[in-house]
C-alpha positions in Angstrom: 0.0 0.0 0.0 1.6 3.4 -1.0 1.2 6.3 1.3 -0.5 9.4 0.0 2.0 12.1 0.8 0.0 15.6 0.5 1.5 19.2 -1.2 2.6 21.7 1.0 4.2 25.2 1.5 7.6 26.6 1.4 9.4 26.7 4.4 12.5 28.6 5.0 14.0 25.4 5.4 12.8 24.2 1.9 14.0 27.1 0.9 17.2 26.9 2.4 17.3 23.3 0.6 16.1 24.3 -2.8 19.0 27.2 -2.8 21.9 24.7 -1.9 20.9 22.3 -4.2 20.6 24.9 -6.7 24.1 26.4 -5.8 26.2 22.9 -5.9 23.6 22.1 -9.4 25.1 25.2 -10.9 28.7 24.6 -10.0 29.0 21.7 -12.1 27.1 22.7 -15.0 29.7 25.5 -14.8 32.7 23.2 -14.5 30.8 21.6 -17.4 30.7 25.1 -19.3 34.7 25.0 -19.2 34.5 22.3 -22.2 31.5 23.1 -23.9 30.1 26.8 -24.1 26.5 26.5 -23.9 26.7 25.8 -20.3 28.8 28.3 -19.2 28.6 30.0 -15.8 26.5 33.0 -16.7 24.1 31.3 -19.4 20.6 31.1 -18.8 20.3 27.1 -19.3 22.7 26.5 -16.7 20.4 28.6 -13.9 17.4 27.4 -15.7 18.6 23.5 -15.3 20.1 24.0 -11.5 16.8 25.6 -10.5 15.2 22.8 -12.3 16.7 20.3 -10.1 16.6 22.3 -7.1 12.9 22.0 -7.5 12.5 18.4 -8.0 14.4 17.9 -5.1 12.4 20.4 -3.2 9.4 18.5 -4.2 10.8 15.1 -3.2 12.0 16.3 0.2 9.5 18.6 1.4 6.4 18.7 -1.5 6.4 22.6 -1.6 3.4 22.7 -4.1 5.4 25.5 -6.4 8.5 22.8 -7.2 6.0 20.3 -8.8 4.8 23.2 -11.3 8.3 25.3 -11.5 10.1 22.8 -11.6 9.9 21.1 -15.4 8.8 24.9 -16.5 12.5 25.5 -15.4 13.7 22.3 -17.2 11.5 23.3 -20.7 13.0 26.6 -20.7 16.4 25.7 -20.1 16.0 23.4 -22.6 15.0 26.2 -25.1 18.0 28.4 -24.2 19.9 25.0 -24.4 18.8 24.7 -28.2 19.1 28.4 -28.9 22.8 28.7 -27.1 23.7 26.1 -29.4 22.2 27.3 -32.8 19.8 24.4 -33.4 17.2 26.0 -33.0 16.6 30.2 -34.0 14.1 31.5 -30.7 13.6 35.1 -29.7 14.6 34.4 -25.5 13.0 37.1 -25.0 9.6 35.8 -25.0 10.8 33.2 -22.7 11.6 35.0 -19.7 8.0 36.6 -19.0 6.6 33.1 -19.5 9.0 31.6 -17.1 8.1 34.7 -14.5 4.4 34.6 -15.4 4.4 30.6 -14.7 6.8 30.9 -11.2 3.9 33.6 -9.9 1.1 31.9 -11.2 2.7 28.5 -9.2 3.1 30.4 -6.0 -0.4 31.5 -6.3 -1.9 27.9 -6.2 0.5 27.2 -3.8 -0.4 29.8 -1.4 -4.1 29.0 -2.2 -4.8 25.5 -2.2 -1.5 23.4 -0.3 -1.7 23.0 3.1 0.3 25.1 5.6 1.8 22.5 8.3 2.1 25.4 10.7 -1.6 26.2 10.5 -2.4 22.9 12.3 -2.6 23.2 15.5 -0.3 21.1 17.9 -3.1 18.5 19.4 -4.4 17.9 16.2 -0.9 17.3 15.2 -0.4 14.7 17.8 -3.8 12.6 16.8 -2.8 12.8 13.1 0.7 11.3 14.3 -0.9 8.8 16.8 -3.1 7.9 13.7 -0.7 6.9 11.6 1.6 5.1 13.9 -1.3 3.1 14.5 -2.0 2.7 10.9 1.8 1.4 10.5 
């Protein structure tokens, strides 16, 4: 029987996790830039692809709500400034960045509208729900 794990928000701490991940992501797509140029430090597919797997590590550790929906948005438009960096494919970036912005708000909004906040629960009702499911175990 798989256990139904339910979306959540960001934490500091998830954000502290999503930011690390990012940061050691982005150093070795950099060293990876050395040898082949696309990927360089500065370029937008090697921020686009850390973030990217900050996210999906984000949304395995903690399940902040936004990672699930920024996260392949990230990956698709690093992807795009992937191609375009690398002259297979001929895209104006500059449409890209206010989709990536407009999707990033639009996933905080459902986020902060719809996941559950584990802080709002208060701390009986967190004790039952963990009594609960030891018992359940």
């Amino acid at each position: 029987m798989t256990k139904q794990v339910e979306a959540c928000c960001t934490s500091p701490a998830a954000m502290c996790y999503w930011l690390t991940v990012s940061l050691i992501v982005w150093g070795v797509l950099s060293f990876i830039g050395i040898y082949w140029r696309p990927l360089h430090a500065s370029s937008a597919a090697a921020f686009l692809f850390a973030m990217a797997i900050g996210c999906f590590a984000n949304w395995l550790r903690n399940r902040s709500l936004h990672c699930a929906i920024t996260g392949p948005l990230f990956l698709l438009a690093g992807v795009v400034f992937l191609l375009s960096d690398a002259g297979m494919v001929s895209v104006n970036t500059l449409w890209v960045w206010p989709l990536v912005l407009m999707g990033t708000g639009i996933a905080f909004l459902l986020e902060w509208r719809y996941a559950k906040r584990r802080a709002s629960v208060p701390p009986p009702e967190r004790i039952r729900a963990a009594v609960r499911e030891a018992r359940g175990r």
